[in-house]
N, C-alpha and C positions, 0 to 999 in steps of 0.2 A: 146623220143624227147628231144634234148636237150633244157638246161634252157638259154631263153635270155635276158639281163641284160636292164633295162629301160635306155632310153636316160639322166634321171635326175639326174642319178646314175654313177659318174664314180672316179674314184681313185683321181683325183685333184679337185673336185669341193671343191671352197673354201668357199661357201656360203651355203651347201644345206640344210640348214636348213629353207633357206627362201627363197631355189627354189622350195620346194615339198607348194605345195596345203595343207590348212587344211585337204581336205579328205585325201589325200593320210597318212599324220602324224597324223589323227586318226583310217587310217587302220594299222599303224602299230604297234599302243596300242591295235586295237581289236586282231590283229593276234598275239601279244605278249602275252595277256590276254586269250586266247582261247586255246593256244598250252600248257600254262603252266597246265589251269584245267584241259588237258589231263593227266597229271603228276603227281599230286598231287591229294588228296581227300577234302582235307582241307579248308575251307570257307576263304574267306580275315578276317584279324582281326585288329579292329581298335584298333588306337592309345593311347584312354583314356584306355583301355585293361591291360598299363605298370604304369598306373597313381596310387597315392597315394591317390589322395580327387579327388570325382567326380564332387567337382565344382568350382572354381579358382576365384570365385568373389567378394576376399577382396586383398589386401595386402599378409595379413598374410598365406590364402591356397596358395596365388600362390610363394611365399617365402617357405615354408614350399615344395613344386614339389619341387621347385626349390634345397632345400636341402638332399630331398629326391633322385633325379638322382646324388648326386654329391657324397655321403654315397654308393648309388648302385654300381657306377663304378668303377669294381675291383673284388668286391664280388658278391656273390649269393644275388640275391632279395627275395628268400625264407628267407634267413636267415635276411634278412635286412628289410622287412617286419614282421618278427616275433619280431624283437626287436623295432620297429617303435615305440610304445605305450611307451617306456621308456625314449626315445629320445622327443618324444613330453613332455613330463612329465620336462626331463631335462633342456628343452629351453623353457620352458613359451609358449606352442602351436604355438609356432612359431612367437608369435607375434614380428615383430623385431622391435619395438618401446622398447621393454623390453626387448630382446638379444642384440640390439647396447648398453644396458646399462654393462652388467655383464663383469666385470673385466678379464682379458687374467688368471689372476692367476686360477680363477675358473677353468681352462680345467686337473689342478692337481689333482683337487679331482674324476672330472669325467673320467678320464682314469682309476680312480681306479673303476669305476664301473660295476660289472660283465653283468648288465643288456644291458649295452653300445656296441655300434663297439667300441672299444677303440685303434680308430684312431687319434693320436695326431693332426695328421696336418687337417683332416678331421674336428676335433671336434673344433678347433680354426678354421678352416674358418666358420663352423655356425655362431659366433661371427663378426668374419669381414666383413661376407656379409652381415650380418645386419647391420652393419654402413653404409656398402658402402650405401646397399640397402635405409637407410635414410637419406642420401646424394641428392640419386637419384629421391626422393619422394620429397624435398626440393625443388628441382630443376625443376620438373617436376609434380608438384601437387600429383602426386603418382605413384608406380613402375607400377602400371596398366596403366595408362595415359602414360608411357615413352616405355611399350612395342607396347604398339598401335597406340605410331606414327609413325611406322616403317609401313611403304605401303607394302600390299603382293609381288609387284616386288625388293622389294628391303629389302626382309626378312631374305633374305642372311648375309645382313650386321649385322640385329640384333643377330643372332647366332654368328655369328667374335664377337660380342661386348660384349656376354654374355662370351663366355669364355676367350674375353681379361678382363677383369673388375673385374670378380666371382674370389676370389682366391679358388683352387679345383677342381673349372668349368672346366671339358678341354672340346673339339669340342662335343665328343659325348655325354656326362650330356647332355651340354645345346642343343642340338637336340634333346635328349629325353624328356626334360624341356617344350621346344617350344610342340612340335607334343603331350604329354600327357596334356599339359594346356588348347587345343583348338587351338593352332594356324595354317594357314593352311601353312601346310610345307612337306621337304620330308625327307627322306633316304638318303644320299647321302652315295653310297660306290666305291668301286673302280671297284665290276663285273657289277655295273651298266654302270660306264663309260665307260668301255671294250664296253660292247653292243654298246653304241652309237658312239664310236668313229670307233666302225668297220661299223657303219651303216652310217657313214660319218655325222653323228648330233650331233658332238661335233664340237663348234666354236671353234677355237683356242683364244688364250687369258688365264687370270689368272684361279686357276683350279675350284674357286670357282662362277666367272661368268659365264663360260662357263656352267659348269652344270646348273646354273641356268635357262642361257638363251635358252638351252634344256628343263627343265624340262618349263619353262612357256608356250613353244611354242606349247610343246604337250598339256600338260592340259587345254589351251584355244583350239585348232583343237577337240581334244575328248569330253572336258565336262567332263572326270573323275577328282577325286579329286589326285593332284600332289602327295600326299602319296601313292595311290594305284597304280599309273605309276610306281614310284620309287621299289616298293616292286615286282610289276615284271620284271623290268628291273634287279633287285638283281637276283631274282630265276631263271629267262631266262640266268643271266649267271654265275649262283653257284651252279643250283640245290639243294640249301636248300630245306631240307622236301620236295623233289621230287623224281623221279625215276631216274633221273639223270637230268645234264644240256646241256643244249642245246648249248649255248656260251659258254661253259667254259674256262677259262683263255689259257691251254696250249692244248687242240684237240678240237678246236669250231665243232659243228656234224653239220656241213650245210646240209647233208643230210637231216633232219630230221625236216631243221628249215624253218617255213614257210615267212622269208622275203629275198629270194636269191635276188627275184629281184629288195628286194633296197638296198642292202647290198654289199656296196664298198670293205669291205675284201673278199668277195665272187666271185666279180666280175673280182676284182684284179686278181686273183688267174686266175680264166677261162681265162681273156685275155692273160696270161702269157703262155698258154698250145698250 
């Protein structure tokens, strides 16, 4: 029997993101979520999972993440985790009431330290994000109080602002930053957006609101938390740690994927035949 494509579903809809029904946009996290545990063996793994301190509730732990993902990016986290204890050792546990103090000449002596990343530019941004960072705390009673006036709809903007501000920060630190400190946030990658743009629930607009205003629309219809959407929208179209993917970038296997019938690149294709 052939497949027949839902009326909600069609290759121009400019809106459908806010024409499908909550049920419908949380069947097609349950169906995204159900095909992929056909795939994989492997449990969801949360966030704090990539974190450095499992609790964020001074300043200085959550400065210290914060320096911790920006040392990661690039390198091995085995290896960056193995030398963690000498780097805390080197900045005063992080405290950056006491790193906004220590002089730029200081970073001379500490490139010469075996025990170090001995990342020049790395090891000076410790130092200047601690000023900034007590700037921001000046200004904002404290870097915790200025992360957390950032409203979950508009969490987006705090990630733009971490890695406009942070120097070292670039996009993904500070998503790693956000998502291991506690905040609720996602994934954003490019085989996620594939998904949803062939699923017609990508708004058009800037690339960062658009994802956004996809990723809030399903986490409100589902009740899953916007990390565990993201993560299988990733794997639905990269087949990370699966048996293959399902979306994938350049031979999407619509055979095999259980949302033909809200799937605008699917559809496309049939009406075209």
């Amino acid at each position: 029997m052939a497949k027949q494509s839902r009326k909600t579903t069609t290759a121009n809809s400019a809106d459908k993101l806010h024409l499908l029904s909550n049920r419908e946009l949380a069947d097609v996290c349950k169906k995204i979520s159900q095909k992929n545990s056909t795939l994989h063996a492997d449990g969801p793994v949360a966030p704090s999972t990539w974190a450095i301190n499992e609790s964020h509730d001074t300043d200085a732990l959550l400065f210290e993440e914060l320096c911790y993902h920006m040392f990661a990016a690039g390198f091995s986290r085995k290896v960056v985790r193995d030398k963690w204890p000498a780097h805390q050792q080197a900045f005063f546990q992080f405290d950056p009431i006491i790193v906004a103090t220590m002089p730029l000449e200081t970073i001379e002596k500490l490139v010469l330290e075996k025990e170090l990343i001995r990342n020049r530019r790395k090891l000076t941004a410790v130092i200047k994000n601690a000023r900034k960072l007590v700037e921001i705390s000046a200004e904002h009673g404290s870097f915790s109080q200025w992360l957390n006036s950032y409203a979950t709809p508009n969490i987006y903007l705090l990630h733009r602002e971490i890695a406009d501000i942070f120097a070292g920060v670039g996009r993904s630190a500070a998503e790693w930053f956000l998502l291991s400190s506690g905040f609720s946030y996602y994934f954003a990658t490019d085989d996620a957006r594939r998904v949803l743009k062939r699923l017609g629930l990508l708004p058009k607009g800037r690339k960062d609101e658009s994802f956004d205003a996809s990723m809030q629309a399903l986490q409100t219809a589902s009740g899953m938390a916007s990390w565990e959407i993201s993560i299988d929208l990733w794997r639905f179209g990269s087949g990370f740690r699966m048996r293959e993917a399902v979306c994938g970038d350049a031979a999407p296997n619509c055979a095999k994927c259980p949302l033909w019938d809200y799937c605008d690149f699917f559809n496309q294709d049939l009406n075209q035949q």
